[in-house]
GUKOL-778503 format. One record per atom (N, C-alpha, C): x, y, z; residue in one letter. Coordinates in pm, whole numbers, plus 32768, in hexadecimal, padded with zeros to 4 digits. Example, Ala and Ser with C-alpha at 12.3 -4.5 7.8 and 13.67 -1.06 7.14 Angstrom:
! GUKOL-778503
85277DC7830Ca 84CE7E3E830Ca 85287EB6830Ca 85057F1F82C4s 85577F9682CAs 850A80038313s 
END
This chain:
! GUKOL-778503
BDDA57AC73C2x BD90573873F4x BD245716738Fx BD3056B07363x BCD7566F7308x BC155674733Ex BBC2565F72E1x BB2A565C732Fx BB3355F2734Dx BB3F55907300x BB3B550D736Ex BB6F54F67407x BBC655277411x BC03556274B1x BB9355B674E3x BB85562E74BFx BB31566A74EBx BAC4563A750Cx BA7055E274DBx B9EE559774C8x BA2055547555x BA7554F17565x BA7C547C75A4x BA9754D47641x BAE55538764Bx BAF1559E76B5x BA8155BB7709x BA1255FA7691x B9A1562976CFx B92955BD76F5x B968554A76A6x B92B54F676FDx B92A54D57752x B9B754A4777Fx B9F0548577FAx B9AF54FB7841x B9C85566784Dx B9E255F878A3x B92255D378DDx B8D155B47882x B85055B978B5x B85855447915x B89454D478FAx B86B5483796Cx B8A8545579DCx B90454B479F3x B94B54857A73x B95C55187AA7x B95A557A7A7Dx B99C56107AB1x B905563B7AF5x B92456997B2Dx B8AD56E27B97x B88357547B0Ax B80557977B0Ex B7D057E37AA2x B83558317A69x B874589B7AF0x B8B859197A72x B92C58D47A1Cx B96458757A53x B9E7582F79CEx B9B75815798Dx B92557A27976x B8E557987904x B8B1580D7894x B865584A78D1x B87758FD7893x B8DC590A7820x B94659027899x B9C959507867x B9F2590E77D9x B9DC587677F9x B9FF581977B9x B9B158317718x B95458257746x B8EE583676C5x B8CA58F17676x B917591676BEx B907599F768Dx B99A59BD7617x BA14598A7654x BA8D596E75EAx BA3C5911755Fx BA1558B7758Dx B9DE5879751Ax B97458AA7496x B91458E374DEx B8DA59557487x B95D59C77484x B9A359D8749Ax B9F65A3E7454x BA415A0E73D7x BA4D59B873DAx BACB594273A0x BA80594E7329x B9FD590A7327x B99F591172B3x B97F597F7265x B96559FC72C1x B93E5A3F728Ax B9825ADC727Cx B9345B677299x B96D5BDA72A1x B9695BCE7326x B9CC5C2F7375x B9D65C6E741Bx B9805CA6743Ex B93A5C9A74A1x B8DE5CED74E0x B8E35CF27588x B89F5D3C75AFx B8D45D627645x B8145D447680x B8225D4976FDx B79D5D20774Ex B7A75D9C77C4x B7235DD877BFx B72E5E4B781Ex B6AB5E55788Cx B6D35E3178F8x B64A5E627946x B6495EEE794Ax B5BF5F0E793Ax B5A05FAE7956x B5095FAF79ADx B53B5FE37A28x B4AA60077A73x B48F60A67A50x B3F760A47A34x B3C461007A29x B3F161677A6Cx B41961EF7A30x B42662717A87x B40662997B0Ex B43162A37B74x B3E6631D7BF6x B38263647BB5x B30963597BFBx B28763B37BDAx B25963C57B67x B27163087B21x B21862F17AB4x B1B762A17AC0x B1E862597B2Ex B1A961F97B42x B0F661DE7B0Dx B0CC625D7B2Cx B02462457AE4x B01662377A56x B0AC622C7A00x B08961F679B3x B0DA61657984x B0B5611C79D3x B0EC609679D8x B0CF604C7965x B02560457948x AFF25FEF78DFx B05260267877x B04B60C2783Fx B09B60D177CCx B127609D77DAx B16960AF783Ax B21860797846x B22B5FEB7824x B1BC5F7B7848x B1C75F17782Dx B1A55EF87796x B13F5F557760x B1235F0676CEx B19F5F377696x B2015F7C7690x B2675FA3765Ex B2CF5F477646x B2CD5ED376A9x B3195E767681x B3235E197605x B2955E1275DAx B2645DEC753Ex B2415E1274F2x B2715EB774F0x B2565F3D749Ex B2B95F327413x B2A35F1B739Fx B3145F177336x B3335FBF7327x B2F0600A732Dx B2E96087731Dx B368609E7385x B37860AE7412x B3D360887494x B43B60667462x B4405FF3741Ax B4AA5FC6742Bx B4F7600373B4x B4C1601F736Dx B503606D72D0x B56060E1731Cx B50A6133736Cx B517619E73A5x B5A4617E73EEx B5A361047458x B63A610C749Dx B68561107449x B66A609073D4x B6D5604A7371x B70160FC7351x B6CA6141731Ax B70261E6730Bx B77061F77363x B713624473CBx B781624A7449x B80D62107451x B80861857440x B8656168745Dx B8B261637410x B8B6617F7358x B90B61AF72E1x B935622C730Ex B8FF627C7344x B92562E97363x B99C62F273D9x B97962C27442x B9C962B57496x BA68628F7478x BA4661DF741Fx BAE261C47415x BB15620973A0x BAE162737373x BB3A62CA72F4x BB58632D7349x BB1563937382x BB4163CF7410x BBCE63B67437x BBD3633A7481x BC39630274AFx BCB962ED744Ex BC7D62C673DDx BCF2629D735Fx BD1C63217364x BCCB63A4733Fx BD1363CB730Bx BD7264387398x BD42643E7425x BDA164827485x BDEB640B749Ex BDFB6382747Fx BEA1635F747Cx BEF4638D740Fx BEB9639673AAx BF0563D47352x BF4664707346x BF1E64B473ACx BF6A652D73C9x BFD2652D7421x BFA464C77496x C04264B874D9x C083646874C9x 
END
């Protein structure tokens, strides 16, 4: 699908669809453009809660986010490599 499609899609999708199609709509489109990325709610832990202020500045933590971006190299090589045994 061409961006111009895409463009004209997410236009449409914003003004006639109810929010989550638009979402949906506009979230293919930033994909289209760019690299894949995924969207994750995370509520704070059971019996962290007293530390709320810190859980929230974490969301605009570059330090945080380096840290998942890790994690999650790790994970899908993990995975790469136990499909590759069976």
């Amino acid at each position: 699908m061409g961006v111009n499609n895409l463009v004209k899609k997410w236009i449409k999708a914003r003004d006639r669809k109810p929010e989550s199609e638009y979402e949906e709509a506009k979230r293919k489109f930033e994909m289209a453009m760019g690299q894949p990325f995924i969207t994750i709610k995370l509520e704070i832990p059971v019996g962290f809660e007293k530390f709320s202020s810190e859980f929230l500045k974490l969301e605009k933590d570059y330090q945080f986010h380096e840290d998942v971006k890790d994690l999650i190299k790790k994970r899908l090589l993990l995975d790469s490599r136990l499909k590759k045994r069976t």
